[in-house]
Jmol script that loads the backbone (N, CA, C; Angstrom):
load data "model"
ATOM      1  N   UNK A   1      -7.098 -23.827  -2.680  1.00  0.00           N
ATOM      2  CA  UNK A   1      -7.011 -22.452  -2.229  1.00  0.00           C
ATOM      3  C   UNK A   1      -8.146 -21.648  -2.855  1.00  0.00           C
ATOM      4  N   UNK A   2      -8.881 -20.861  -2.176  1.00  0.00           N
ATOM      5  CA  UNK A   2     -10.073 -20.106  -2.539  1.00  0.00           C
ATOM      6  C   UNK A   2      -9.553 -18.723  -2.794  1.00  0.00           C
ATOM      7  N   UNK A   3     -10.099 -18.040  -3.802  1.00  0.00           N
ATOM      8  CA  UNK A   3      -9.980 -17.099  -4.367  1.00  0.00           C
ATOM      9  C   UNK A   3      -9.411 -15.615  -3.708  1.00  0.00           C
ATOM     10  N   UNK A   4     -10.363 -15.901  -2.607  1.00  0.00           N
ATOM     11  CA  UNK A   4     -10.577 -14.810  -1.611  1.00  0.00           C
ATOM     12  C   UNK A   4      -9.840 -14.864  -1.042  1.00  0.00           C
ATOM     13  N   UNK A   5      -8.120 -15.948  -0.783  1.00  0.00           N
ATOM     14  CA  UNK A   5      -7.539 -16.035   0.517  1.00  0.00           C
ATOM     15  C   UNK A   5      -6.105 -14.989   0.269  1.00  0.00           C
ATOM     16  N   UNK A   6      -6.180 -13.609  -1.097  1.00  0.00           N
ATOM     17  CA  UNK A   6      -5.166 -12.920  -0.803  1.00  0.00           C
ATOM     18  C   UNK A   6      -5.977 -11.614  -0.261  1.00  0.00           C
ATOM     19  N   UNK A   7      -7.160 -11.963  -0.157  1.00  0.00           N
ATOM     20  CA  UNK A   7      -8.397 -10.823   0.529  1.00  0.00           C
ATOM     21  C   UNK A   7      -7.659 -11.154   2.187  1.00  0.00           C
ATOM     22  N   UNK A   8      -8.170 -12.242   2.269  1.00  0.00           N
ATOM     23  CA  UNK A   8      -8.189 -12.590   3.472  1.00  0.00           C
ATOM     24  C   UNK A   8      -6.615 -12.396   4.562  1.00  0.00           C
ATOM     25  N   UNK A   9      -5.260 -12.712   3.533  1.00  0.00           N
ATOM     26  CA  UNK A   9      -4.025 -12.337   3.795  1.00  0.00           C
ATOM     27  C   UNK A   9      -3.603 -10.855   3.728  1.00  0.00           C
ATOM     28  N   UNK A  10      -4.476 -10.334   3.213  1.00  0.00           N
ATOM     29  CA  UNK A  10      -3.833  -8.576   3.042  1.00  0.00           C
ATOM     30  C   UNK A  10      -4.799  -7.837   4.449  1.00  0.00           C
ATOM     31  N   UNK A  11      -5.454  -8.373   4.093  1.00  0.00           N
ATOM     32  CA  UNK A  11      -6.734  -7.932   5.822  1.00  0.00           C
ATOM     33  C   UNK A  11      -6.010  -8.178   6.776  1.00  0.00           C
ATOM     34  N   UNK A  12      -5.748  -9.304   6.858  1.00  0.00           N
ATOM     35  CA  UNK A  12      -4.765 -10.133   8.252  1.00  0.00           C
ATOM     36  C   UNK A  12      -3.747  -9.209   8.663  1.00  0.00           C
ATOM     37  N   UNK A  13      -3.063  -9.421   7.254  1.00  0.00           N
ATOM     38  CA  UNK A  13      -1.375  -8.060   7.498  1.00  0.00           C
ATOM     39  C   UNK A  13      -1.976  -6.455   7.908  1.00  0.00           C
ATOM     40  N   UNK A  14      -2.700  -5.949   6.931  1.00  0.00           N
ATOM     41  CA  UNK A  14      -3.125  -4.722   7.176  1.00  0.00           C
ATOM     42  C   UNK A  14      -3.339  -4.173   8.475  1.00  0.00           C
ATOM     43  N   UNK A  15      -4.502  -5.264   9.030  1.00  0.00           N
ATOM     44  CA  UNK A  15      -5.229  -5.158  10.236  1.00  0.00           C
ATOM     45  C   UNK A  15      -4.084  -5.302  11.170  1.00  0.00           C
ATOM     46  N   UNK A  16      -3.217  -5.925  11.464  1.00  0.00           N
ATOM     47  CA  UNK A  16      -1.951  -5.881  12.630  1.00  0.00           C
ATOM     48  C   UNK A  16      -1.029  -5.000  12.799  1.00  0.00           C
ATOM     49  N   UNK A  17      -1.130  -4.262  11.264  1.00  0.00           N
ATOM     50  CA  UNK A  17      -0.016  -2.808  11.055  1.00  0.00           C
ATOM     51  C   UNK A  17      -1.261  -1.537  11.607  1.00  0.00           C
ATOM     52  N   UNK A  18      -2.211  -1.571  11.620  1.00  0.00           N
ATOM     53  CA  UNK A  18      -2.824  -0.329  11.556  1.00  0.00           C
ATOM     54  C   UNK A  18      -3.477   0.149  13.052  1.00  0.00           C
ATOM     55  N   UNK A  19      -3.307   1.632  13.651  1.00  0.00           N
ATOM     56  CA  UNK A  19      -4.386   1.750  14.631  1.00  0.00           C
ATOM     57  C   UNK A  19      -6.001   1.725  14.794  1.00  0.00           C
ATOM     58  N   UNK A  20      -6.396   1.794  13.470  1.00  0.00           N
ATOM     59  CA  UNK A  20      -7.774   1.857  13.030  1.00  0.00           C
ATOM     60  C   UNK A  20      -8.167   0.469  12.455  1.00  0.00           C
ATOM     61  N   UNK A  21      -8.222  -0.670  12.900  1.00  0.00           N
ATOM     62  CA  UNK A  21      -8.595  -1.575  11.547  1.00  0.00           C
ATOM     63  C   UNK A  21      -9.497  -1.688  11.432  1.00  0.00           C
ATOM     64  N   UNK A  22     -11.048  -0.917  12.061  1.00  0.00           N
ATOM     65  CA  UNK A  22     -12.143  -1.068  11.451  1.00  0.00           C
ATOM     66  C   UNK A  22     -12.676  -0.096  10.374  1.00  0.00           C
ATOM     67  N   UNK A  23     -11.653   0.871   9.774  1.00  0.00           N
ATOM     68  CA  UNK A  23     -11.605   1.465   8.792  1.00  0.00           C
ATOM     69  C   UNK A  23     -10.799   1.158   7.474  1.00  0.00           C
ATOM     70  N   UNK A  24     -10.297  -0.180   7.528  1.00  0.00           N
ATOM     71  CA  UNK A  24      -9.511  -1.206   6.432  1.00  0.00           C
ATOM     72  C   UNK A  24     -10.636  -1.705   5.567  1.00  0.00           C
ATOM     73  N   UNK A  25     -10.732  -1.139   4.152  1.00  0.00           N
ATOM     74  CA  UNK A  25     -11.799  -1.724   3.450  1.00  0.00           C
ATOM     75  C   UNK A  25     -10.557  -2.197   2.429  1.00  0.00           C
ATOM     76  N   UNK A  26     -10.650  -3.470   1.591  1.00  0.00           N
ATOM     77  CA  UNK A  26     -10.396  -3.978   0.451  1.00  0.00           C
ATOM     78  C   UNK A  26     -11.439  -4.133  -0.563  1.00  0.00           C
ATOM     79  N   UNK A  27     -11.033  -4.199  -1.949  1.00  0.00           N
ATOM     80  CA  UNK A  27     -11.890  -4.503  -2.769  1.00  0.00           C
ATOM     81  C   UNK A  27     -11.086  -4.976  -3.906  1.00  0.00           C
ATOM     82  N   UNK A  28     -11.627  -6.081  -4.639  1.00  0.00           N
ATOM     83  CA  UNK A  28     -10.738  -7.121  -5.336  1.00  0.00           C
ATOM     84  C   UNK A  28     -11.810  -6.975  -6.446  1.00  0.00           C
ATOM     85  N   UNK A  29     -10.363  -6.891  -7.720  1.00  0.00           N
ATOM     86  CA  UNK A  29     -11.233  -6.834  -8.674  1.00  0.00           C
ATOM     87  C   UNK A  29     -10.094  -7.568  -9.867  1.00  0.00           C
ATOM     88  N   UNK A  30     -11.158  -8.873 -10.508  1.00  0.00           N
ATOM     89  CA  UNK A  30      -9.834  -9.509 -11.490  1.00  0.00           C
ATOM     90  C   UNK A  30     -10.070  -8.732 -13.089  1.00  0.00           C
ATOM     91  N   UNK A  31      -9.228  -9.027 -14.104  1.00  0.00           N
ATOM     92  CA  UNK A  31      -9.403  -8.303 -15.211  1.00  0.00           C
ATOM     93  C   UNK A  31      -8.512  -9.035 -16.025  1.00  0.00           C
ATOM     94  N   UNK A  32      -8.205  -8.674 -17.417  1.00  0.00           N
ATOM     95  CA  UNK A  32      -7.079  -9.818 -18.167  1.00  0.00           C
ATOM     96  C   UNK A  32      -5.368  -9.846 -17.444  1.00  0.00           C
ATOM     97  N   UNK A  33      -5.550  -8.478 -17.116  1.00  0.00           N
ATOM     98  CA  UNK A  33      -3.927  -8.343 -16.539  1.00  0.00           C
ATOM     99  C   UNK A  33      -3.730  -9.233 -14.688  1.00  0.00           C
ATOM    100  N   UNK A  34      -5.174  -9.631 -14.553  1.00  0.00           N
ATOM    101  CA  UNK A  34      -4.688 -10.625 -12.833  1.00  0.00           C
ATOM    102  C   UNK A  34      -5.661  -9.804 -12.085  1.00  0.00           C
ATOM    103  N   UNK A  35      -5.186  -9.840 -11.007  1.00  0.00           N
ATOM    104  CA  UNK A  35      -6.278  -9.066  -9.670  1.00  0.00           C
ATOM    105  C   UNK A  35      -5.886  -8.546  -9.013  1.00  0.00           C
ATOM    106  N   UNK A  36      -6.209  -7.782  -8.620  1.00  0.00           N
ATOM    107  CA  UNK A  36      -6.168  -6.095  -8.407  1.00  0.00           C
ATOM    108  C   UNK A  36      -6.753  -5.874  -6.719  1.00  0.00           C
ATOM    109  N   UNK A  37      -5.926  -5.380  -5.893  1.00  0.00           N
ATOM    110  CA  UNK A  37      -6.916  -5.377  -4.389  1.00  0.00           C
ATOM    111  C   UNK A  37      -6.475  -4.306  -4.030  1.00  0.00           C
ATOM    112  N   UNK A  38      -7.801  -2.657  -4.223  1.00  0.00           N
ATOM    113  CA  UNK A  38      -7.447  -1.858  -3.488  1.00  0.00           C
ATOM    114  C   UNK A  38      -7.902  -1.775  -2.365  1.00  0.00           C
ATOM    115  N   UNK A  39      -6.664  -0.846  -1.797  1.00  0.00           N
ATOM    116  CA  UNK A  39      -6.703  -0.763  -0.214  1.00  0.00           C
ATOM    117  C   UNK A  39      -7.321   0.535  -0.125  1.00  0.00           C
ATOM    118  N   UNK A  40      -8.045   0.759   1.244  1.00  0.00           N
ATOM    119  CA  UNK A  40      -8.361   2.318   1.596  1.00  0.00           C
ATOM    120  C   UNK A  40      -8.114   2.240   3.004  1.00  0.00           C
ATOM    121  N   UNK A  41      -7.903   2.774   3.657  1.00  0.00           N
ATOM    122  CA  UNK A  41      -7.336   2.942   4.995  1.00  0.00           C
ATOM    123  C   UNK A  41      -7.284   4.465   5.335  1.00  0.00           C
ATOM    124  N   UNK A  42      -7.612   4.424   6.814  1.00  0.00           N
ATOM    125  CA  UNK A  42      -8.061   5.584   7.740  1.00  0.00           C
ATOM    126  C   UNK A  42      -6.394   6.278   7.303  1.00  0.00           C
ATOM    127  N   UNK A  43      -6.340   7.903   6.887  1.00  0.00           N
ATOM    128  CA  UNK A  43      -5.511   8.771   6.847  1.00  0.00           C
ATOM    129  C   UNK A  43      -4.136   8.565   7.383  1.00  0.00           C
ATOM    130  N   UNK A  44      -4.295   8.552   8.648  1.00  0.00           N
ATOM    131  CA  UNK A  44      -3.368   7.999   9.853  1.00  0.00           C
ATOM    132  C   UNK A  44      -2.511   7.121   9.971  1.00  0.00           C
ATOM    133  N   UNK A  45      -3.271   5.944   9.457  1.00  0.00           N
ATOM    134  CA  UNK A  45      -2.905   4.916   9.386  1.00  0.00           C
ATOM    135  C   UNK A  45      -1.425   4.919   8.075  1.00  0.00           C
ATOM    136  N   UNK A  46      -1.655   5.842   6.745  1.00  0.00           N
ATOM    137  CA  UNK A  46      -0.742   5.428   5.457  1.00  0.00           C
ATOM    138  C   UNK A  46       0.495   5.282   5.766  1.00  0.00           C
ATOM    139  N   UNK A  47       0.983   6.159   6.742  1.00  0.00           N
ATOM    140  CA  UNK A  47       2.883   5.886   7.007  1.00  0.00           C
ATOM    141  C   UNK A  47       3.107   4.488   7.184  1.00  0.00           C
ATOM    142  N   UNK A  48       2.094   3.922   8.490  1.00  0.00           N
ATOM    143  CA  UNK A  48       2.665   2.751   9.001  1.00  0.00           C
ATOM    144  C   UNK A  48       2.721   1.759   7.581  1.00  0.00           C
ATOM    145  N   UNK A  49       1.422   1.523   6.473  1.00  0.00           N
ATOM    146  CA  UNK A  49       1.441   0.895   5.619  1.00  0.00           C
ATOM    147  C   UNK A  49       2.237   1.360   4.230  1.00  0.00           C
ATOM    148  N   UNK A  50       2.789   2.400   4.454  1.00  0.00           N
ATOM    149  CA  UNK A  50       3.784   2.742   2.957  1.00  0.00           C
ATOM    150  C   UNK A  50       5.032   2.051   3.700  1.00  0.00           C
ATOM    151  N   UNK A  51       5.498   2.869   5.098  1.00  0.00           N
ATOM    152  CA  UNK A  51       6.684   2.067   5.515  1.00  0.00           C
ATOM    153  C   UNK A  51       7.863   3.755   5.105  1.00  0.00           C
ATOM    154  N   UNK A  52       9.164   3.495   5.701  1.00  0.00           N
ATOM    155  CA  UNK A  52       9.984   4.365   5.163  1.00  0.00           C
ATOM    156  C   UNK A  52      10.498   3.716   4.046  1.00  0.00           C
ATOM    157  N   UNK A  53      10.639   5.044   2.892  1.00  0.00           N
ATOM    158  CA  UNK A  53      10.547   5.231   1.384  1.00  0.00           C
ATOM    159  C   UNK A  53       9.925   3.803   0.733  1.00  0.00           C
ATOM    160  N   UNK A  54       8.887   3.819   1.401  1.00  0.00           N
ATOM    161  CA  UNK A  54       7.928   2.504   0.589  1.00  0.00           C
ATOM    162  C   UNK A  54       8.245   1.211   1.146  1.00  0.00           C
ATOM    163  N   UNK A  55       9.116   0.687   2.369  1.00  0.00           N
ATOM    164  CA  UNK A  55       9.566  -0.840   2.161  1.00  0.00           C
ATOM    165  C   UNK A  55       8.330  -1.484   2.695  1.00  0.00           C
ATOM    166  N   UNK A  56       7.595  -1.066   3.764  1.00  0.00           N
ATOM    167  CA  UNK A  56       6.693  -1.836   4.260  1.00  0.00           C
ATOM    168  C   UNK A  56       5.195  -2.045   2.928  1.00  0.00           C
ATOM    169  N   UNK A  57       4.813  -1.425   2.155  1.00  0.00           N
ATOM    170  CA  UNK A  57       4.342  -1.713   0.974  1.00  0.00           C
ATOM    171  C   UNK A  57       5.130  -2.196  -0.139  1.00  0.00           C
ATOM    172  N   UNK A  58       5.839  -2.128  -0.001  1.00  0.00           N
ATOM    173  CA  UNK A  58       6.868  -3.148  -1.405  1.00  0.00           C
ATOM    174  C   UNK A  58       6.996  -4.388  -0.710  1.00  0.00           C
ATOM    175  N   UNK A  59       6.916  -4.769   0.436  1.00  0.00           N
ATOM    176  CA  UNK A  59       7.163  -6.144   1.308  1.00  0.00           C
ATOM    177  C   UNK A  59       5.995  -6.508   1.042  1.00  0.00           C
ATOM    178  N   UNK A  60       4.319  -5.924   1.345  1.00  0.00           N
ATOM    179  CA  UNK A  60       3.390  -6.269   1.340  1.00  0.00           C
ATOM    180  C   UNK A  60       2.892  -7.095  -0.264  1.00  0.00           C
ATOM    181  N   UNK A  61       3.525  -6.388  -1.134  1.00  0.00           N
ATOM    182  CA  UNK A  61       3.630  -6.688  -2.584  1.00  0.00           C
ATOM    183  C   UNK A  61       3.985  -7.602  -2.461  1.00  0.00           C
ATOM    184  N   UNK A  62       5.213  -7.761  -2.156  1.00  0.00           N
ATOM    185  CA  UNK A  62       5.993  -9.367  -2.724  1.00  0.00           C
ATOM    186  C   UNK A  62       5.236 -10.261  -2.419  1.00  0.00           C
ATOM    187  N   UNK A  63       4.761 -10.406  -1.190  1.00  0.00           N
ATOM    188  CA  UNK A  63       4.109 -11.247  -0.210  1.00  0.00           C
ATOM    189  C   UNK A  63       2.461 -11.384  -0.992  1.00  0.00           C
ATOM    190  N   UNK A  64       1.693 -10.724  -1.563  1.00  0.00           N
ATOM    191  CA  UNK A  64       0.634 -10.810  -2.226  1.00  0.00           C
ATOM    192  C   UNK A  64       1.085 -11.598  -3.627  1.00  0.00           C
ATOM    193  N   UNK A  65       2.363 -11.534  -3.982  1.00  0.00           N
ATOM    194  CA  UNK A  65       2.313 -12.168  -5.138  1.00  0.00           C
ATOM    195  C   UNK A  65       2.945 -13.374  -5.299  1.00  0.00           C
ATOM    196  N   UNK A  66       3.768 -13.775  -3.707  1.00  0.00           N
ATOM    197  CA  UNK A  66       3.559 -15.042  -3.731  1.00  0.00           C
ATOM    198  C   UNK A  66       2.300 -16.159  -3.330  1.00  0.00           C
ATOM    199  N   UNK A  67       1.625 -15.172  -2.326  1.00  0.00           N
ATOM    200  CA  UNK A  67       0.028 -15.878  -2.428  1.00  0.00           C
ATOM    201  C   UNK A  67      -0.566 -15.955  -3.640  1.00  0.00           C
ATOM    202  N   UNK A  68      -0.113 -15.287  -4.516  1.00  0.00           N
ATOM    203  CA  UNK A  68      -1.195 -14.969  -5.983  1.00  0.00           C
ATOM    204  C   UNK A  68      -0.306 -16.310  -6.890  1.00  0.00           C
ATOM    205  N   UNK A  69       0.845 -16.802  -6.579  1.00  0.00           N
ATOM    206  CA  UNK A  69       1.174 -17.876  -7.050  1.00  0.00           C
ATOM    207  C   UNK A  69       0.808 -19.100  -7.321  1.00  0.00           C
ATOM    208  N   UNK A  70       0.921 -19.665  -5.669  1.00  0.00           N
ATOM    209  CA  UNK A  70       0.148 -20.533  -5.184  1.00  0.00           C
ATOM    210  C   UNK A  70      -1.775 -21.125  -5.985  1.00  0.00           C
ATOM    211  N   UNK A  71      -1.728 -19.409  -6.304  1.00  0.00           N
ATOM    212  CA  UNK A  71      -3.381 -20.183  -6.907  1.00  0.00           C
ATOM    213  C   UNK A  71      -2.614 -19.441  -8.328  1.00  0.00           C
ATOM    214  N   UNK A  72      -1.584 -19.574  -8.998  1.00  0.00           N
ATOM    215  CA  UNK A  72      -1.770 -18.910 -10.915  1.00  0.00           C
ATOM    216  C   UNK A  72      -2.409 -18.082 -10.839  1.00  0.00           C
ATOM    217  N   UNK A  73      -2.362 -17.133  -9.808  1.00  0.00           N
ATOM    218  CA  UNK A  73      -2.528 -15.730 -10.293  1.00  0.00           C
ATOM    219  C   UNK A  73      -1.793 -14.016 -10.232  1.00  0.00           C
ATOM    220  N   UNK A  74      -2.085 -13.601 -10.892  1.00  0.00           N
ATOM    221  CA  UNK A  74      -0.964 -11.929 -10.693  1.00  0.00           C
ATOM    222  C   UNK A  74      -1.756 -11.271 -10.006  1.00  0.00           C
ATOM    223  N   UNK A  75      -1.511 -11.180  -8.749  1.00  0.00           N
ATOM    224  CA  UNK A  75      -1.750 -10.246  -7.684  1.00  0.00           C
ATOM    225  C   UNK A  75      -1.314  -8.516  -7.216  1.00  0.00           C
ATOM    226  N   UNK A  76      -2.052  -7.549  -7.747  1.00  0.00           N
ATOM    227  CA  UNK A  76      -1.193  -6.327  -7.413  1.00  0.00           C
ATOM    228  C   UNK A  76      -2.164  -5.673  -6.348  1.00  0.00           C
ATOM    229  N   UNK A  77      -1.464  -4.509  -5.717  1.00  0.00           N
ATOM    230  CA  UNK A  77      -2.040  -3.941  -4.902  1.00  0.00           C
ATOM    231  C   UNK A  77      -2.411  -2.354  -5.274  1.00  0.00           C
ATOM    232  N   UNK A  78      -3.250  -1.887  -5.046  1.00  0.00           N
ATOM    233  CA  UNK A  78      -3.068  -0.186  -5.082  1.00  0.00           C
ATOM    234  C   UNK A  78      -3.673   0.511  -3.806  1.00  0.00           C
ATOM    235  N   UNK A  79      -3.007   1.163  -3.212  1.00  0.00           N
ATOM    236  CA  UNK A  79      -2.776   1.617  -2.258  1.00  0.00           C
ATOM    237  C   UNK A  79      -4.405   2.981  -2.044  1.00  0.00           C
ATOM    238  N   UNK A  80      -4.756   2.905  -1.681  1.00  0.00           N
ATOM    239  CA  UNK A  80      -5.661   4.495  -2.139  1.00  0.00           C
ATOM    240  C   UNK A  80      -5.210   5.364  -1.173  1.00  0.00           C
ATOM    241  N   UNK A  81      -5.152   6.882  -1.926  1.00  0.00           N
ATOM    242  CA  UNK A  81      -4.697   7.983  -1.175  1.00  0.00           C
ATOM    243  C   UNK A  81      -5.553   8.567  -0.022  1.00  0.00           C
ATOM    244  N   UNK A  82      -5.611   8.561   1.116  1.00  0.00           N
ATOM    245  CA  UNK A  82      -7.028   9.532   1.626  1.00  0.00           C
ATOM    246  C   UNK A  82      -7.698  10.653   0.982  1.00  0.00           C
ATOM    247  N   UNK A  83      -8.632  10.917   0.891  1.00  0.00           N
ATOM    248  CA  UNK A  83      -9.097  12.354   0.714  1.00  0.00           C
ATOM    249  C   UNK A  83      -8.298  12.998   1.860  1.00  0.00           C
ATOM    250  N   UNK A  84      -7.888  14.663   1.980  1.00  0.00           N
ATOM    251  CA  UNK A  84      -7.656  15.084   2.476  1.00  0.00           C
ATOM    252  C   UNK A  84      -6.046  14.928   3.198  1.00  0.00           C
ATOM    253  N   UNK A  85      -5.316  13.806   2.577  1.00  0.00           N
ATOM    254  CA  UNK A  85      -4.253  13.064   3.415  1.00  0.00           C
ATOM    255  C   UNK A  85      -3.317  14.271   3.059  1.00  0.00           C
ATOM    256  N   UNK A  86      -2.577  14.582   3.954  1.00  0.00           N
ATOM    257  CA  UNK A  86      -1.174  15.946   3.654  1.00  0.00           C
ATOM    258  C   UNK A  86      -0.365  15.484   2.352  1.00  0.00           C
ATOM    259  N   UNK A  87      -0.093  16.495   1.954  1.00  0.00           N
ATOM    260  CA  UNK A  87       0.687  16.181   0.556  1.00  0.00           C
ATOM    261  C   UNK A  87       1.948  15.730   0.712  1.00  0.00           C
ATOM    262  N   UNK A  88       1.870  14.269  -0.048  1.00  0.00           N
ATOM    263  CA  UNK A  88       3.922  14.573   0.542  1.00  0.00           C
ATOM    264  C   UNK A  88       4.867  14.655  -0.443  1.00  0.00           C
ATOM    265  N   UNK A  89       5.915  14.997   0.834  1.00  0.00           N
ATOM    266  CA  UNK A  89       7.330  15.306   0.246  1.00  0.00           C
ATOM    267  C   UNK A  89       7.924  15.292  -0.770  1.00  0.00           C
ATOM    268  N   UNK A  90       8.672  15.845  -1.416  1.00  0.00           N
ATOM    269  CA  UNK A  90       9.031  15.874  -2.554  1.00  0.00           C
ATOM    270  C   UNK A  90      10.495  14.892  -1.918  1.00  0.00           C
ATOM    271  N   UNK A  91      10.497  13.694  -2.944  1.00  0.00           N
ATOM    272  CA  UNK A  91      11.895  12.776  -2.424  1.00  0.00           C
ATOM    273  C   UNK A  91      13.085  12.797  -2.917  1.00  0.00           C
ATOM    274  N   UNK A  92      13.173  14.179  -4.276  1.00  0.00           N
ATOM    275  CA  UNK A  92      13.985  14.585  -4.840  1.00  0.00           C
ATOM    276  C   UNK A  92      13.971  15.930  -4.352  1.00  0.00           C
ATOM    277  N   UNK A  93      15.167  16.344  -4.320  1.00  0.00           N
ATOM    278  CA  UNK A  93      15.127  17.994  -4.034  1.00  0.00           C
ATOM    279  C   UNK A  93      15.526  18.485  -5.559  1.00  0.00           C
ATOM    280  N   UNK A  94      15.645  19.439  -5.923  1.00  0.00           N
ATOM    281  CA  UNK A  94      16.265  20.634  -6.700  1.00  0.00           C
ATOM    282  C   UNK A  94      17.629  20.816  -6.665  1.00  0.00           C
ATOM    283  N   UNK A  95      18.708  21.333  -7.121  1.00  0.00           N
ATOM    284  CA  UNK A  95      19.921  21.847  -5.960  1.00  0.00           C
ATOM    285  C   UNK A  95      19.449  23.218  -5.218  1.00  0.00           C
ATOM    286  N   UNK A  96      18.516  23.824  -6.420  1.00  0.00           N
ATOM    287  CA  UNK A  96      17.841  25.392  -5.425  1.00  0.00           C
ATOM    288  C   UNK A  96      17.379  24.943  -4.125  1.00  0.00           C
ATOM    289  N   UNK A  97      16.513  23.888  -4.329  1.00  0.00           N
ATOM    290  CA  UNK A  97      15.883  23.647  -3.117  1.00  0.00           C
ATOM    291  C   UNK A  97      16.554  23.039  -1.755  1.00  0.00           C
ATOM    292  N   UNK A  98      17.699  22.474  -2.235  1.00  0.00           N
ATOM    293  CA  UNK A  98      19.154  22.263  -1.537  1.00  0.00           C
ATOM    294  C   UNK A  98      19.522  23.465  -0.964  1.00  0.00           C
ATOM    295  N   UNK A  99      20.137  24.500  -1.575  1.00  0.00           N
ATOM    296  CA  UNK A  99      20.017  25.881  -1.218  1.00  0.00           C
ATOM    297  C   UNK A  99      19.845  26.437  -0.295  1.00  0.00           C
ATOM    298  N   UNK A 100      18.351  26.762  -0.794  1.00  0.00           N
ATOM    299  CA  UNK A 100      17.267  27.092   0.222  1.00  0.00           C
ATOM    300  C   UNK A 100      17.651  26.334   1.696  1.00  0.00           C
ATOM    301  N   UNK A 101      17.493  25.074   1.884  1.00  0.00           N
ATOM    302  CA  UNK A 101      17.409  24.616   2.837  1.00  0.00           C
ATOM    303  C   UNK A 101      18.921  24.743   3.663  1.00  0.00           C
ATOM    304  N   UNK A 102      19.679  25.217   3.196  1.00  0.00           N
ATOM    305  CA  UNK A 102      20.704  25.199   3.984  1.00  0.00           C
ATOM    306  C   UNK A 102      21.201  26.873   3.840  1.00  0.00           C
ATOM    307  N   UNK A 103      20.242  27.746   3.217  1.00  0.00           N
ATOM    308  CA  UNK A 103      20.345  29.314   4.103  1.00  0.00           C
ATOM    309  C   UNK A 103      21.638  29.546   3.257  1.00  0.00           C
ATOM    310  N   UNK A 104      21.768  29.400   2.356  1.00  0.00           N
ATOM    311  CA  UNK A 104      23.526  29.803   1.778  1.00  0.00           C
ATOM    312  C   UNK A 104      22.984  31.117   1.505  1.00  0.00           C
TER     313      UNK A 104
END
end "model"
wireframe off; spacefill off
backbone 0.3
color backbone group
């Protein structure tokens, strides 16, 4: 197994989830703690690859680190934020902010 083939497996996946895949850049970088592959991806594209509350990137994880097995290695991912991408949601509310939202 060649080095490059959780490059080559996260491209594969990426590229089939996304409307843009000629804006899918990876970049792999190893260090003492394993290897590291950030993602950057067209704005648009982040929902489909976070997934709702993260599963479709926590799936993508698992799946990188059983390829990272196969060759003895620790495989993580980091996601990159867009420039400009909308801020999101807060996934905790407040109870104020509970409140608020229901006009009491």
């Amino acid at each position: 197994m060649t080095q490059e083939q959780d490059v080559q497996f996260l491209e594969y996946v990426v590229k089939a989830l996304v409307e843009n895949p000629n804006d899918v850049k990876i970049v792999r970088t190893v260090d003492e703690m394993g290897v590291l592959l950030t993602l950057s991806l067209n704005p648009a594209d982040m929902g489909k690859i976070i997934g709702r509350m993260g599963n479709t990137a926590k799936a993508i994880r698992t799946l990188l680190r059983v390829v990272g097995m196969k060759n003895n290695a620790r495989v993580n991912l980091k996601i990159n934020e867009p420039e400009g991408a909308a801020p999101r949601e807060k996934a905790i509310k407040t109870v104020d902010d509970a409140l608020d939202d229901l006009k009491i």
